[in-house]
PDB file of N, CA, C and O in Angstrom, chain B, residues numbered from 101:
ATOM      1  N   UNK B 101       0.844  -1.177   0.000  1.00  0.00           N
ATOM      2  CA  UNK B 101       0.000   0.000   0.000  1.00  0.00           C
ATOM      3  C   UNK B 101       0.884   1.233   0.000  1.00  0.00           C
ATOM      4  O   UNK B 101       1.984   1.279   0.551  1.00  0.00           O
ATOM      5  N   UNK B 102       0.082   2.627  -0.930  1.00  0.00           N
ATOM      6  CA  UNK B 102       1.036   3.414  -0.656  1.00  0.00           C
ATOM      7  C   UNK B 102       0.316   4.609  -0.232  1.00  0.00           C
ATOM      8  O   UNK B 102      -0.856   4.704  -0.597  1.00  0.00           O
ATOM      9  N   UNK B 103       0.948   5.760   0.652  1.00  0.00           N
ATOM     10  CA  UNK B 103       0.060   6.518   1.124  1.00  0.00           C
ATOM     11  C   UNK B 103       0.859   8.142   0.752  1.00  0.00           C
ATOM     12  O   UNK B 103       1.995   8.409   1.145  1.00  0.00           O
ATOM     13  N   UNK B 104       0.268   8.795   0.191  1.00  0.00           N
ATOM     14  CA  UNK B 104       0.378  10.281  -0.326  1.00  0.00           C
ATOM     15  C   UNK B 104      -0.774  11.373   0.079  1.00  0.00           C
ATOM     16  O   UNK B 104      -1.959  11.222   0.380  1.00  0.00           O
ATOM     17  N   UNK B 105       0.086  12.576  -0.040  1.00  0.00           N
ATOM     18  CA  UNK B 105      -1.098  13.403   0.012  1.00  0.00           C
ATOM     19  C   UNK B 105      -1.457  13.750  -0.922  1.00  0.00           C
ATOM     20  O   UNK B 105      -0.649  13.946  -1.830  1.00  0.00           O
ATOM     21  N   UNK B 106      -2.986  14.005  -1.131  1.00  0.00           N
ATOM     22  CA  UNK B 106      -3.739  13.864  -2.332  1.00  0.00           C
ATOM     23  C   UNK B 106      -3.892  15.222  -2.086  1.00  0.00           C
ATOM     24  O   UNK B 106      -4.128  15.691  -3.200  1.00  0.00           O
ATOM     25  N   UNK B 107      -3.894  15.988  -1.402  1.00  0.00           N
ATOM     26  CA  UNK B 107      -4.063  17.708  -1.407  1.00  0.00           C
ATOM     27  C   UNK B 107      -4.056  17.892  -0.208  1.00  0.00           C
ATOM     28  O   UNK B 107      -3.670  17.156   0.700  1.00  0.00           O
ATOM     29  N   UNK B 108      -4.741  19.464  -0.182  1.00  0.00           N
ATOM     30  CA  UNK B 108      -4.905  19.935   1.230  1.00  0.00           C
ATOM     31  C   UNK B 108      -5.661  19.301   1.873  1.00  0.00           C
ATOM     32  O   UNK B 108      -5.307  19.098   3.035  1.00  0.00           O
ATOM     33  N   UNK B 109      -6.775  18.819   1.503  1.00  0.00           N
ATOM     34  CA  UNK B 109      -7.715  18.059   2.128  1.00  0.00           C
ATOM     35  C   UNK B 109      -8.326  16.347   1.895  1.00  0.00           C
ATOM     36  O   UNK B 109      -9.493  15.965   1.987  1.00  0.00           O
ATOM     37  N   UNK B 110      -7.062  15.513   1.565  1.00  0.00           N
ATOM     38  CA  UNK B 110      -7.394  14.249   1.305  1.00  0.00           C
ATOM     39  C   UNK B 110      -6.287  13.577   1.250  1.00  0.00           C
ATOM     40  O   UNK B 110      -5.263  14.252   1.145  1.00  0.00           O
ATOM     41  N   UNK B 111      -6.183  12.406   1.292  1.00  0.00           N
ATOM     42  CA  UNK B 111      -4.820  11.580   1.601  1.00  0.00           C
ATOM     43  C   UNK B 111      -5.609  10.757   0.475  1.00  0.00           C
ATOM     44  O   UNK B 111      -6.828  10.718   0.308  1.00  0.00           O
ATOM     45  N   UNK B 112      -4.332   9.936  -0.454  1.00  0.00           N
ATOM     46  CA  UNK B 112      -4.967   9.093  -1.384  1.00  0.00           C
ATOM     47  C   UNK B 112      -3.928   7.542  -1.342  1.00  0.00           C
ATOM     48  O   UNK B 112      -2.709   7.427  -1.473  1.00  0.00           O
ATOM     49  N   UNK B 113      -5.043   6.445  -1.095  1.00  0.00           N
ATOM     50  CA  UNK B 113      -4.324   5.079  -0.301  1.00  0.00           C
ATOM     51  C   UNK B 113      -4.875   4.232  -1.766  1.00  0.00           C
ATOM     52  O   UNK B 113      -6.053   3.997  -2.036  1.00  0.00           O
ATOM     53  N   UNK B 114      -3.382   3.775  -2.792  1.00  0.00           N
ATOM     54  CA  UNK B 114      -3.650   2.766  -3.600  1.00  0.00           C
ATOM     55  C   UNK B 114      -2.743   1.865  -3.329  1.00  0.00           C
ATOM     56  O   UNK B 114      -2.320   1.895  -2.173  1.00  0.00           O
ATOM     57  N   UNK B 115      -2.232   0.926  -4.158  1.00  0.00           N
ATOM     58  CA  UNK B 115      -1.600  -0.787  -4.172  1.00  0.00           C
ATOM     59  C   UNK B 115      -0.165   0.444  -4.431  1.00  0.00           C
ATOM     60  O   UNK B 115       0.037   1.524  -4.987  1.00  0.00           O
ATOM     61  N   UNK B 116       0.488  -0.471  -3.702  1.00  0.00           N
ATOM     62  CA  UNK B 116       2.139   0.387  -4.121  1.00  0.00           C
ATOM     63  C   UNK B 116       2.373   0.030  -5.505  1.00  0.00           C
ATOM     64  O   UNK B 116       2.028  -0.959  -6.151  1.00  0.00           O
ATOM     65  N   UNK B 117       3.352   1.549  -5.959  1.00  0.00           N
ATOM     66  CA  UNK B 117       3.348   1.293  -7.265  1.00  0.00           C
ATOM     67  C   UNK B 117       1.868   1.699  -8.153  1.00  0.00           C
ATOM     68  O   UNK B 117       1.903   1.521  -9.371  1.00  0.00           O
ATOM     69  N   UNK B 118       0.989   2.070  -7.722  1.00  0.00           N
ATOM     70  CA  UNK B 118       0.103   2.888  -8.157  1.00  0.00           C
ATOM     71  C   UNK B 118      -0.172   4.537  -7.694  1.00  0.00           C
ATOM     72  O   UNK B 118      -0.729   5.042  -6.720  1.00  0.00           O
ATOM     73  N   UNK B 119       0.727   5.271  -9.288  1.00  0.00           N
ATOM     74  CA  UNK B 119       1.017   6.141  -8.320  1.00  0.00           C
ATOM     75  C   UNK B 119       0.390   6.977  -9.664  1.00  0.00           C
ATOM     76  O   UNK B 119      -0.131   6.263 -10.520  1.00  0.00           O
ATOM     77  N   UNK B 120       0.409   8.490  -9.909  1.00  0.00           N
ATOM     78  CA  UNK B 120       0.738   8.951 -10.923  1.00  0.00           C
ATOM     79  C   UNK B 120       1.662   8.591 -12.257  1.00  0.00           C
ATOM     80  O   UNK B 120       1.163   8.461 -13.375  1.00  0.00           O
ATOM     81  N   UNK B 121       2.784   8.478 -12.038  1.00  0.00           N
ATOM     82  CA  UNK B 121       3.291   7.926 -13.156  1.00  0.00           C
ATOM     83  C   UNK B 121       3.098   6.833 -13.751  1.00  0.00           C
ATOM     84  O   UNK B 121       3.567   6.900 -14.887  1.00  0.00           O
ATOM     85  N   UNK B 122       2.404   5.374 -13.422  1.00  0.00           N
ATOM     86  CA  UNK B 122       1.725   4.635 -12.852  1.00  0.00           C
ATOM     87  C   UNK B 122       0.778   5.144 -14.472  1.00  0.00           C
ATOM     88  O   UNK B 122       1.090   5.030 -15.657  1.00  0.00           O
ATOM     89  N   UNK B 123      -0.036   5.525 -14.016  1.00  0.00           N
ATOM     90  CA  UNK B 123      -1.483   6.415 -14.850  1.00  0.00           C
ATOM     91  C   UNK B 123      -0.834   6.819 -15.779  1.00  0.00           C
ATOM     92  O   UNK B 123      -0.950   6.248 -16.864  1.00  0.00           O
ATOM     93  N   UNK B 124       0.443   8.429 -15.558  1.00  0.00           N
ATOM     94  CA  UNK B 124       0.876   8.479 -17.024  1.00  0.00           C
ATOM     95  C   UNK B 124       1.731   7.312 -18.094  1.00  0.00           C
ATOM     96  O   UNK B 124       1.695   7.538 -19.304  1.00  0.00           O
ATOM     97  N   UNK B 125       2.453   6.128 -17.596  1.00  0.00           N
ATOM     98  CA  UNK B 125       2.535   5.271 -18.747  1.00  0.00           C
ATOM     99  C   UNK B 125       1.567   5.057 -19.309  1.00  0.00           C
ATOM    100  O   UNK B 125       1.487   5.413 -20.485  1.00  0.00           O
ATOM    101  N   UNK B 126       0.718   4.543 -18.812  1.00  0.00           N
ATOM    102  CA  UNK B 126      -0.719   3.574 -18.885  1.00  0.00           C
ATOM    103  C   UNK B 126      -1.010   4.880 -20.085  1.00  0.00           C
ATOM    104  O   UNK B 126      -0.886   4.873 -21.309  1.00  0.00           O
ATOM    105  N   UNK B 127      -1.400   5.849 -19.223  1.00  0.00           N
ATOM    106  CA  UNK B 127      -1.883   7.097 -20.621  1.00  0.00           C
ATOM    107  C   UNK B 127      -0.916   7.105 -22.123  1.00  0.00           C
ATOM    108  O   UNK B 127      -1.304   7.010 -23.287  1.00  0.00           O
ATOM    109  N   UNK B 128       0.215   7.230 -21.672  1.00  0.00           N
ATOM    110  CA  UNK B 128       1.350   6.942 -22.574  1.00  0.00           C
ATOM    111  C   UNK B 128       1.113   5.559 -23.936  1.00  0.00           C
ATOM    112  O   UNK B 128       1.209   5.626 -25.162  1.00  0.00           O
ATOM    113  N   UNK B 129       0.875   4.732 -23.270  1.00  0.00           N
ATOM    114  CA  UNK B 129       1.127   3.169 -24.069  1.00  0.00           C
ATOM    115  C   UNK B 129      -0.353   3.332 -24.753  1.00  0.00           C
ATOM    116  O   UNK B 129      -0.476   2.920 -25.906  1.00  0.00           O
ATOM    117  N   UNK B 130      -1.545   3.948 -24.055  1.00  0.00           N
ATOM    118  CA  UNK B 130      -2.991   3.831 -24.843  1.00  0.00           C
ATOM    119  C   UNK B 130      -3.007   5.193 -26.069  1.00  0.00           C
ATOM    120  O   UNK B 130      -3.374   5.191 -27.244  1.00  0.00           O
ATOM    121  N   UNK B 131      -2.607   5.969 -25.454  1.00  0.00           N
ATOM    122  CA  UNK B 131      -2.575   7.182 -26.556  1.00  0.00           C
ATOM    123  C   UNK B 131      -1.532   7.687 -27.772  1.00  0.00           C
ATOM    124  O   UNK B 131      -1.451   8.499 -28.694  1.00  0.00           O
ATOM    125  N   UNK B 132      -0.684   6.454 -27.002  1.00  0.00           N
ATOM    126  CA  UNK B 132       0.712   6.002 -28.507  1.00  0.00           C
ATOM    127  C   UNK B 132       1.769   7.832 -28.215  1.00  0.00           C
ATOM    128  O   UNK B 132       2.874   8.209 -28.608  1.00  0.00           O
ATOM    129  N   UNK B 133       0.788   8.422 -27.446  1.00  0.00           N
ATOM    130  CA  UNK B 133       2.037   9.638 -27.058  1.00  0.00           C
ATOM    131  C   UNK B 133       3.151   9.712 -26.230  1.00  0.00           C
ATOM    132  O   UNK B 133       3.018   9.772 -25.007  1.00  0.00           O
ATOM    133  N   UNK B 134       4.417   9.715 -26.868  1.00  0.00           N
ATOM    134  CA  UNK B 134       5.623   9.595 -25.913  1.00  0.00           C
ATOM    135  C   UNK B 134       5.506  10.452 -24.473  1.00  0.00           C
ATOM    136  O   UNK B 134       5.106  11.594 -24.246  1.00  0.00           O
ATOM    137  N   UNK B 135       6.175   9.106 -23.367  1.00  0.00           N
ATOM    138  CA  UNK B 135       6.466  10.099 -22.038  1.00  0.00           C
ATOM    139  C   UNK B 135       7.493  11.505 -22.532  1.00  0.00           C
ATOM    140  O   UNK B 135       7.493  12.321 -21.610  1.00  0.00           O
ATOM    141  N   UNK B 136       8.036  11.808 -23.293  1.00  0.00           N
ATOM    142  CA  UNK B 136       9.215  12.784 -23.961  1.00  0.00           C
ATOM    143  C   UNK B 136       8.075  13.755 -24.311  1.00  0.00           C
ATOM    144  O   UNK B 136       8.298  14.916 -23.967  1.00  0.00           O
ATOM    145  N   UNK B 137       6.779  13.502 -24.985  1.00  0.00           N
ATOM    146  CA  UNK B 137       5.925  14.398 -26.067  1.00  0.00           C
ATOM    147  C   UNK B 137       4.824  15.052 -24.679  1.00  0.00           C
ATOM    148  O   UNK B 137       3.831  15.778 -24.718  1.00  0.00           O
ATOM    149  N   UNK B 138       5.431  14.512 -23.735  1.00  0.00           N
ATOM    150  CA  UNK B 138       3.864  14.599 -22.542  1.00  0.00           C
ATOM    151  C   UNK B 138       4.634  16.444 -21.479  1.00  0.00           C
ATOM    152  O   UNK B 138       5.727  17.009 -21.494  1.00  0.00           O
ATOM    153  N   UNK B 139       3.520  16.674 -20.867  1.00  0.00           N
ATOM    154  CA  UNK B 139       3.986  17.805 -19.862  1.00  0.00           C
ATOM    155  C   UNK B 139       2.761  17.486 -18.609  1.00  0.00           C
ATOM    156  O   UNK B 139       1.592  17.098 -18.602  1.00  0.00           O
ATOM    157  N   UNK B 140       3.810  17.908 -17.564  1.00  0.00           N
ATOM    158  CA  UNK B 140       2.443  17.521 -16.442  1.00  0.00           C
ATOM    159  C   UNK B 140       2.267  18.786 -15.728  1.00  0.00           C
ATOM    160  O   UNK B 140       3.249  19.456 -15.408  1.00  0.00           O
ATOM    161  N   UNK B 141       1.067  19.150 -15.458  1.00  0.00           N
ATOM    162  CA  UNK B 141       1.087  20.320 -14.417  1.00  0.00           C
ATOM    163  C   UNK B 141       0.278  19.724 -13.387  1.00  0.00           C
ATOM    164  O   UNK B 141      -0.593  18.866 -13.529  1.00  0.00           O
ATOM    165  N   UNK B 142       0.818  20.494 -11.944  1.00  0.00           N
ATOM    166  CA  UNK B 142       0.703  19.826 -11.145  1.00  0.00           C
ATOM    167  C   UNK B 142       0.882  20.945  -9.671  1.00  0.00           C
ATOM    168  O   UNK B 142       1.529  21.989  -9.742  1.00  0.00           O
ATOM    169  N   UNK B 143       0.266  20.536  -8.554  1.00  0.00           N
ATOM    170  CA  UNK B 143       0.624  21.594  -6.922  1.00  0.00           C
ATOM    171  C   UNK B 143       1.505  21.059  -6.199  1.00  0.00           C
ATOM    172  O   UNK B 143       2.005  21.761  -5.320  1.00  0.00           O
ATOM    173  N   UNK B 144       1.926  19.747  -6.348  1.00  0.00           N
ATOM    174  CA  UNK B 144       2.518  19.204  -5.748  1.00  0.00           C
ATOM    175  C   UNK B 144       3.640  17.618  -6.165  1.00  0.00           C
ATOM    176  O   UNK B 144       3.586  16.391  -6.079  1.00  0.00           O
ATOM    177  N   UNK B 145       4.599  18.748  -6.646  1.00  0.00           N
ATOM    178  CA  UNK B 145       5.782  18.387  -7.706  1.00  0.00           C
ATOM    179  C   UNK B 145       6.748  18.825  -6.543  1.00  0.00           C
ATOM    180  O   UNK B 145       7.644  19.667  -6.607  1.00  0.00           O
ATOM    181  N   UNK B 146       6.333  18.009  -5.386  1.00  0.00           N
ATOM    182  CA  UNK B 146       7.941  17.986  -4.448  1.00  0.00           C
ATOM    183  C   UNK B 146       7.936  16.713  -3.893  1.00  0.00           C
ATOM    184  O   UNK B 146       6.881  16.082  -3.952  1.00  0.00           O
ATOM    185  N   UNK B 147       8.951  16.188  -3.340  1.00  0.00           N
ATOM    186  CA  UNK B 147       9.511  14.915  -2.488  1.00  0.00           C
ATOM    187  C   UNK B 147       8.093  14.474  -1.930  1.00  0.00           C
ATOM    188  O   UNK B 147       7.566  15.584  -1.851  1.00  0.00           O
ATOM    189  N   UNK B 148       7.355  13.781  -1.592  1.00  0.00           N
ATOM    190  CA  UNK B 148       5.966  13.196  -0.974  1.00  0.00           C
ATOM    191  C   UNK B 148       4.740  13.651  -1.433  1.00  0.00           C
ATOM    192  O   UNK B 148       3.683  13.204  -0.988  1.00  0.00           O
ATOM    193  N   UNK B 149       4.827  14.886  -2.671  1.00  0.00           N
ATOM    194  CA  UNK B 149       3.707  15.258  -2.662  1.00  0.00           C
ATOM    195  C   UNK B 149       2.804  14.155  -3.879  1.00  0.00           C
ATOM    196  O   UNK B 149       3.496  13.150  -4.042  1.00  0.00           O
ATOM    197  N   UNK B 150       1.969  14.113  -4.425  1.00  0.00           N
ATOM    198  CA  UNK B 150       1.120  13.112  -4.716  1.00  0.00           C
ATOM    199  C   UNK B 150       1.510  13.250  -6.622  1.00  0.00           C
ATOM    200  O   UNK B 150       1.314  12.347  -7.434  1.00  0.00           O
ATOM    201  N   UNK B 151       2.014  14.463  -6.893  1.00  0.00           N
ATOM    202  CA  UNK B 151       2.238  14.786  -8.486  1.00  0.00           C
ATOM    203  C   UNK B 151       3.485  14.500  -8.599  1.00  0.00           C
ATOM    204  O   UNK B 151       3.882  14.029  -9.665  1.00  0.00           O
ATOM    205  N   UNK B 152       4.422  14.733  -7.473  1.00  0.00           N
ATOM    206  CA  UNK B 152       6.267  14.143  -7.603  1.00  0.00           C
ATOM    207  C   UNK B 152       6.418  12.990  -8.368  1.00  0.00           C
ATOM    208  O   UNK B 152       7.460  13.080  -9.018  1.00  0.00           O
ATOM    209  N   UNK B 153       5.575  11.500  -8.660  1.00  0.00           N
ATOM    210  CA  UNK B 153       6.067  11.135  -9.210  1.00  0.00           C
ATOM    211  C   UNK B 153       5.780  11.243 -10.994  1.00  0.00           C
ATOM    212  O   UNK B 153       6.193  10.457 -11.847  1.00  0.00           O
ATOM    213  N   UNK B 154       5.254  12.021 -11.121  1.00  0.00           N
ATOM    214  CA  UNK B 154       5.204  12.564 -13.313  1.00  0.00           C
ATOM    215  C   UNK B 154       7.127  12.955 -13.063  1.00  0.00           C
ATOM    216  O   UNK B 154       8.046  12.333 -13.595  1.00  0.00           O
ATOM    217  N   UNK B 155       7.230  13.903 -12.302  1.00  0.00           N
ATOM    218  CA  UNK B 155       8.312  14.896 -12.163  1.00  0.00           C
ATOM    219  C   UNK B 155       9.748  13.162 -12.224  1.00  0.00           C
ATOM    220  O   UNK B 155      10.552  12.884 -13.114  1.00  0.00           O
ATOM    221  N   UNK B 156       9.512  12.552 -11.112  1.00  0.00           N
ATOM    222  CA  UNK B 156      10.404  11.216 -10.798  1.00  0.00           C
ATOM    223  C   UNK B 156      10.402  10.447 -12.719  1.00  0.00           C
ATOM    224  O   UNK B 156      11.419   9.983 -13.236  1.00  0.00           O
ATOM    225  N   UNK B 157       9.427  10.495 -13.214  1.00  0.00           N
ATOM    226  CA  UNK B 157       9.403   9.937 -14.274  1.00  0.00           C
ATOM    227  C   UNK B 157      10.124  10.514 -15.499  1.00  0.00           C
ATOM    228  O   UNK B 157      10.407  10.049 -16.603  1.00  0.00           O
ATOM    229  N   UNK B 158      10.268  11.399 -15.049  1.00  0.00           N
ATOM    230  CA  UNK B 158      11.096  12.329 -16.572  1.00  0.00           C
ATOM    231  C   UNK B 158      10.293  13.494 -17.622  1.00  0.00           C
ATOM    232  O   UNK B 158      10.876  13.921 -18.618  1.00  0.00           O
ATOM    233  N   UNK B 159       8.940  13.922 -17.271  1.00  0.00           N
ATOM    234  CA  UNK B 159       8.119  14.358 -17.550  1.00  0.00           C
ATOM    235  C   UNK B 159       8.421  15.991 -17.446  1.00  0.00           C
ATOM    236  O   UNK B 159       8.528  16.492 -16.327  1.00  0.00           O
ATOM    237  N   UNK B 160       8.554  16.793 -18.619  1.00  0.00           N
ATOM    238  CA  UNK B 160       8.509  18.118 -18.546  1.00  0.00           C
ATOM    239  C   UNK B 160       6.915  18.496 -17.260  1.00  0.00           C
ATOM    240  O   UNK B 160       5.750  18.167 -17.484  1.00  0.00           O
ATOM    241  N   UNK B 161       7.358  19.137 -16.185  1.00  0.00           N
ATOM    242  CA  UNK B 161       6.374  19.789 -14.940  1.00  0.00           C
ATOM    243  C   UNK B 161       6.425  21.104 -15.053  1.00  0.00           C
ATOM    244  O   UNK B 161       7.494  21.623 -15.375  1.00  0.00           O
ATOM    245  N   UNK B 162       5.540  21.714 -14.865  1.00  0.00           N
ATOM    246  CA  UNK B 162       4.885  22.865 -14.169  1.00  0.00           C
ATOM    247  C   UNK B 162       3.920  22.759 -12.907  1.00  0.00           C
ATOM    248  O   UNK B 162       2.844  22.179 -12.760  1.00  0.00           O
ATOM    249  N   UNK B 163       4.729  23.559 -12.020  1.00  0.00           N
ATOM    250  CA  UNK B 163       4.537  23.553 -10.458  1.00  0.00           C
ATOM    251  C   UNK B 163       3.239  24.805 -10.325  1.00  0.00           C
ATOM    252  O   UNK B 163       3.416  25.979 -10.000  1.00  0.00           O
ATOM    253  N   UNK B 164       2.377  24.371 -10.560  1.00  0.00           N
ATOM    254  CA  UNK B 164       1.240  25.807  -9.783  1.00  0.00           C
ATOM    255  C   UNK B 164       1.008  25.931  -8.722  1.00  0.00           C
ATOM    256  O   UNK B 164       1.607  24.995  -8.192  1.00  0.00           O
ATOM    257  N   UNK B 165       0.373  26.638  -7.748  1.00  0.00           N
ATOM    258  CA  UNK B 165      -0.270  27.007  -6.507  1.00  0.00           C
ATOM    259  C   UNK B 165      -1.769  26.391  -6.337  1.00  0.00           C
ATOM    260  O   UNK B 165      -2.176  25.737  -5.377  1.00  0.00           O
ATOM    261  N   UNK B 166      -2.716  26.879  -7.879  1.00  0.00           N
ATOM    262  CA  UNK B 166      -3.956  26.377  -7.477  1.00  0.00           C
ATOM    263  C   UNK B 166      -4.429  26.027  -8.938  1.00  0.00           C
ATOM    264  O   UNK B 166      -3.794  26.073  -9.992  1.00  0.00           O
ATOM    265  N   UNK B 167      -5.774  25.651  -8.679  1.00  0.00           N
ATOM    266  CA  UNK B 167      -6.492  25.503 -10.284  1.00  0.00           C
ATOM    267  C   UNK B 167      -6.549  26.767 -10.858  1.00  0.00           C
ATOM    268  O   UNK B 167      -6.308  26.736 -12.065  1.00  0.00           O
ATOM    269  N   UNK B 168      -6.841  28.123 -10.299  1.00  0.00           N
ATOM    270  CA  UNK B 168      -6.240  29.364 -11.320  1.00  0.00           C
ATOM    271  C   UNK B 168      -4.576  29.318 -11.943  1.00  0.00           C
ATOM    272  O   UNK B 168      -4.486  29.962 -12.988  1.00  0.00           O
ATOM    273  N   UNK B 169      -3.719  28.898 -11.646  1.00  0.00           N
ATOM    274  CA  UNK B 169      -2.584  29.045 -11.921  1.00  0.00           C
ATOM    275  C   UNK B 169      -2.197  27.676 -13.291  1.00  0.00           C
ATOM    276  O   UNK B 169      -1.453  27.701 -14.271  1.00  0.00           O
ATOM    277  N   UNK B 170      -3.322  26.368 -12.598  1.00  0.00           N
ATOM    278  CA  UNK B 170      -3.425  25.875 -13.734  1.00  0.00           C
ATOM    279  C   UNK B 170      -3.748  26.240 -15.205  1.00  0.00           C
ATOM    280  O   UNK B 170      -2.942  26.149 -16.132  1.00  0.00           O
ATOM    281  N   UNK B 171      -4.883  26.615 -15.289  1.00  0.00           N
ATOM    282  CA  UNK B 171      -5.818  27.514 -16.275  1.00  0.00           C
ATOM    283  C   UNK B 171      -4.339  28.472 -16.919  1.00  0.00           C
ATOM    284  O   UNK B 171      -4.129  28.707 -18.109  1.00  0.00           O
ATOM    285  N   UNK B 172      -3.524  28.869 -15.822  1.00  0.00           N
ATOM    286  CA  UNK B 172      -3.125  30.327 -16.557  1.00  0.00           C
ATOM    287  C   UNK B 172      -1.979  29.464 -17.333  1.00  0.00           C
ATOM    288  O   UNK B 172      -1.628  29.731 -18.482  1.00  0.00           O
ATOM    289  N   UNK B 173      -1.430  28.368 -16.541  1.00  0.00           N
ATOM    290  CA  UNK B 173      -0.538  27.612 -17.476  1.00  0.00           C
ATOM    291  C   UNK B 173      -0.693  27.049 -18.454  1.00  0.00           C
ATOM    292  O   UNK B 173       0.312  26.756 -19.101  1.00  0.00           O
ATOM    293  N   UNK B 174      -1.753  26.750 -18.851  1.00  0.00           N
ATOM    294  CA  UNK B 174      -2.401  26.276 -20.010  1.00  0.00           C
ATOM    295  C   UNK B 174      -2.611  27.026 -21.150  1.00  0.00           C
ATOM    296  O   UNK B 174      -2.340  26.700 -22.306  1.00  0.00           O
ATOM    297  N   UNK B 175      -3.314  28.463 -20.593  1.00  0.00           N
ATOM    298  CA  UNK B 175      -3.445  29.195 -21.571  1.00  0.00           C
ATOM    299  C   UNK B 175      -2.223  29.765 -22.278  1.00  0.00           C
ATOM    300  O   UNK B 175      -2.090  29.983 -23.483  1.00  0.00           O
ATOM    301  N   UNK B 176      -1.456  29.941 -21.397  1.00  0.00           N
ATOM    302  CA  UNK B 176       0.375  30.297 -21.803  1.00  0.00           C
ATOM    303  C   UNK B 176       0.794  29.442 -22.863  1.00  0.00           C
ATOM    304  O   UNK B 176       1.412  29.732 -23.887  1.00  0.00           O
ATOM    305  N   UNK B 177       0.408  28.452 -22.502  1.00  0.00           N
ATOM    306  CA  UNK B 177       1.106  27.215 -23.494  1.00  0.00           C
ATOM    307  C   UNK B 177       0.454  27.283 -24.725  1.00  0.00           C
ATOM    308  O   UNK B 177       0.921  27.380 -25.860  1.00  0.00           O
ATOM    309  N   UNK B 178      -0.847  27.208 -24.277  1.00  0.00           N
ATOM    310  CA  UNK B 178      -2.082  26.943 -25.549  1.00  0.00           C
ATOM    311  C   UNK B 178      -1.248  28.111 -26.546  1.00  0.00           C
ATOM    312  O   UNK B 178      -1.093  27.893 -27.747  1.00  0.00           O
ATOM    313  N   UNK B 179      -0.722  29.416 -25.857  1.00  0.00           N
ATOM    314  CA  UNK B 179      -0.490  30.894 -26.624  1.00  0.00           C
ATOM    315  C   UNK B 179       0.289  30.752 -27.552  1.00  0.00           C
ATOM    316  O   UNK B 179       0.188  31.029 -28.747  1.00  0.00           O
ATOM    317  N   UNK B 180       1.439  30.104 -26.699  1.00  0.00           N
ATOM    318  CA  UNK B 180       3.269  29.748 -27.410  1.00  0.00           C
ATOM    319  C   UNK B 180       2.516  28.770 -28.757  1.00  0.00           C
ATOM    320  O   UNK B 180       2.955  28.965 -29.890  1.00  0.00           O
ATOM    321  N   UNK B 181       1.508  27.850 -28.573  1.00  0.00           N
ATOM    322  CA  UNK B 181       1.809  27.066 -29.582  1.00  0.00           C
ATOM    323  C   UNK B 181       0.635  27.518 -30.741  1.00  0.00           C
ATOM    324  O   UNK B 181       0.437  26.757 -31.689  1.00  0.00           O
ATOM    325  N   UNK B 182      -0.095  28.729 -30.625  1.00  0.00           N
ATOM    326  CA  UNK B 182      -0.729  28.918 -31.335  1.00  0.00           C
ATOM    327  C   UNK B 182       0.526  30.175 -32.717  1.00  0.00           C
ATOM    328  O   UNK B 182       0.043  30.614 -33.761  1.00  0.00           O
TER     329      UNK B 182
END
């Protein structure tokens, strides 16, 4: 079993080894898109936090504060690639 914090307000308890990165292969191998072609954004892209492991995996991250900061990272990106 593995135990993380899932945010400010939730702890999230799966089979060890079910983690985020975990999900992004799995996303990876079904959507034929390279872990290299992928970006993760995420609040908690440090040592224990529940998004650290995209970051452990090799995954271009962006660290936000909240779901506004998400949104704004997105739209940034969405900008650059328009």
């Amino acid at each position: 079993m593995s135990v993380n914090m899932g945010g400010a307000t939730s702890v999230d308890i799966t089979k060890k080894g079910v983690d985020k990165a975990y999900g992004l292969r799995r996303l990876s191998e079904h959507s034929r898109i390279a872990l290299e072609e992928m970006m993760f954004i995420g609040d908690a892209i440090f040592p224990g936090g529940n998004d650290y492991p995209a970051f452990e995996l090799g995954l271009k991250t962006v660290k936000v504060k909240n779901p506004d900061g998400t949104l704004a990272a997105i739209a940034g990106i969405v900008a650059c690639l328009s």
